[in-house]
C-alpha positions, 0 to 999 in steps of 0.5 A, a space after each residue: 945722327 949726321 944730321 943732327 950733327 950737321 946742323 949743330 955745327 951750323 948753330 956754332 958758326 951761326 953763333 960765332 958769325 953774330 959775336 964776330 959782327 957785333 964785335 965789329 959793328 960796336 965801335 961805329 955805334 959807340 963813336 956815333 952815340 957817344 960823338 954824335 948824339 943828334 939823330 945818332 940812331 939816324 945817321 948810323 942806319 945804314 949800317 944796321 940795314 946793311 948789317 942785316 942783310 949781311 947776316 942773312 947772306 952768311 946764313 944762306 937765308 934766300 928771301 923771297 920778296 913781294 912788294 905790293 907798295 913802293 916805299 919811300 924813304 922820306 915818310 914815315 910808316 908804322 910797320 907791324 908785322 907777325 913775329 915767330 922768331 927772333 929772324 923777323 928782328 934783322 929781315 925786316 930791317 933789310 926789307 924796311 928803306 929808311 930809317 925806323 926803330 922798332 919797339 923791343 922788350 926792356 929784357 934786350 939791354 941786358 945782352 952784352 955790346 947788342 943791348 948797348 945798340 938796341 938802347 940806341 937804336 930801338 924804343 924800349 919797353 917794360 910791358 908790365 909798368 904803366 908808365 914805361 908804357 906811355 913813355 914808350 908810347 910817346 917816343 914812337 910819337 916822336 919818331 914819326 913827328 921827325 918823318 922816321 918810322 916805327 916797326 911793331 910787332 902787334 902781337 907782343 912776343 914771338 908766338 910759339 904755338 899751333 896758330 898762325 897769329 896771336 892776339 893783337 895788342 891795342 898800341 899800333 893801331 891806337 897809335 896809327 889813328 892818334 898821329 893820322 900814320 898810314 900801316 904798311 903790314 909785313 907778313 913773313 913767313 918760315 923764319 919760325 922753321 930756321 930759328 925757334 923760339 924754343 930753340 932759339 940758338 939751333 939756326 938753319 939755312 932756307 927761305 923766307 917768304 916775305 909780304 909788304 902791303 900796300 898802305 892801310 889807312 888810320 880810319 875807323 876805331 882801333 878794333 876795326 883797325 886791328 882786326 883789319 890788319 890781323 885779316 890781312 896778314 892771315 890771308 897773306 900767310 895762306 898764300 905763302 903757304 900755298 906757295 913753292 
């Protein structure tokens, strides 16, 4: 019982930290996208990053980080990573150095103020139309023509099952071999045991365990790029799990 009392208080300040920061943040959003339209989402990233890793710091979210590729900042990647929770949005943010913006479902912009940022700083998608599909498609070919990265999330939604992974989709791999864009894979860990996706709003503090690999190379064809990459990171997460 105390518990579960202690842990509903924390949801609530967990809640109100997040309104309180999107409060705050929205205006310097607002004047860059209203202001200063060329390369708006660019100029503005580094307050997203640190915004991100601020929010992990009142959460008492510890990361523990392995990197296994120094990245630049100046090149563009394809990120992809495993995707359990919501946390995987903001840590991968704080783990990624430059700019990048990252594919988000179109169902975000309803969110109040966040929707208005996420319409400026991510490429959005309608998976169920075709044609929202390939514009999307061709933003990210954008992002990476102009040295910025992209972040995907291969598997579509947050998986809430017994597996490790979910099936991957086709679109970053197709994605990496059509534009010769090297993958950096992040695999994360425990995100899924402080926020659920069933119980998205129930947040608690504890680690997070976070891989960043080294570059994988566009070569072959997409299924042997895919299965690749969804090799990998299965290897890494039973690492973590073995780890402290």
């Amino acid at each position: 019982m105390i518990i579960k009392l202690l842990k509903n208080i924390w949801t609530v300040y967990a809640i109100t930290i997040f309104a309180l920061s999107v409060i705050i943040v929205f205006p310097f959003y607002l004047f860059f996208f209203l202001f200063i339209r060329e390369n708006a989402d660019k100029r503005i990233y580094p307050i997203t990053r640190r915004w991100a890793g601020i929010l992990s710091v009142f959460y008492l979210i510890r990361l523990k980080k392995v990197y296994k590729k120094k990245l630049s900042k100046k090149k563009g990647y394809i990120f992809i990573s495993n995707h359990r929770s919501m946390l995987d949005i903001p840590i991968s943010a704080s783990l990624i150095p430059g700019h990048f913006r990252f594919l988000a479902k179109d169902s975000l912009l309803k969110i109040p103020f966040l929707g208005r940022i996420i319409k400026g700083i991510c490429i959005t998608v309608d998976r169920k139309n075709i044609r929202d599909k390939s514009r999307s498609y061709e933003k990210m070919k954008e992002t990476l023509e102009k040295k910025s990265s992209v972040l995907i999330f291969p598997e579509g939604t947050r998986s809430k099952t017994d597996k490790k992974l979910g099936i991957f989709q086709n679109g970053a791999f197709r994605l990496s071999l059509k534009t010769k864009t090297p993958i950096i894979i992040i695999t994360l860990w425990e995100t899924s045991a402080i926020l659920k996706k069933e119980y998205f709003w129930q947040l608690t503090p504890g680690k997070v365990k976070c891989i960043i690999s080294e570059e994988i190379q566009p070569e072959g064809d997409v299924e042997s790029l895919k299965e690749k990459c969804f090799n990998l990171i299965e290897e890494n997460i039973d690492m973590m799990e073995k780890l402290d």
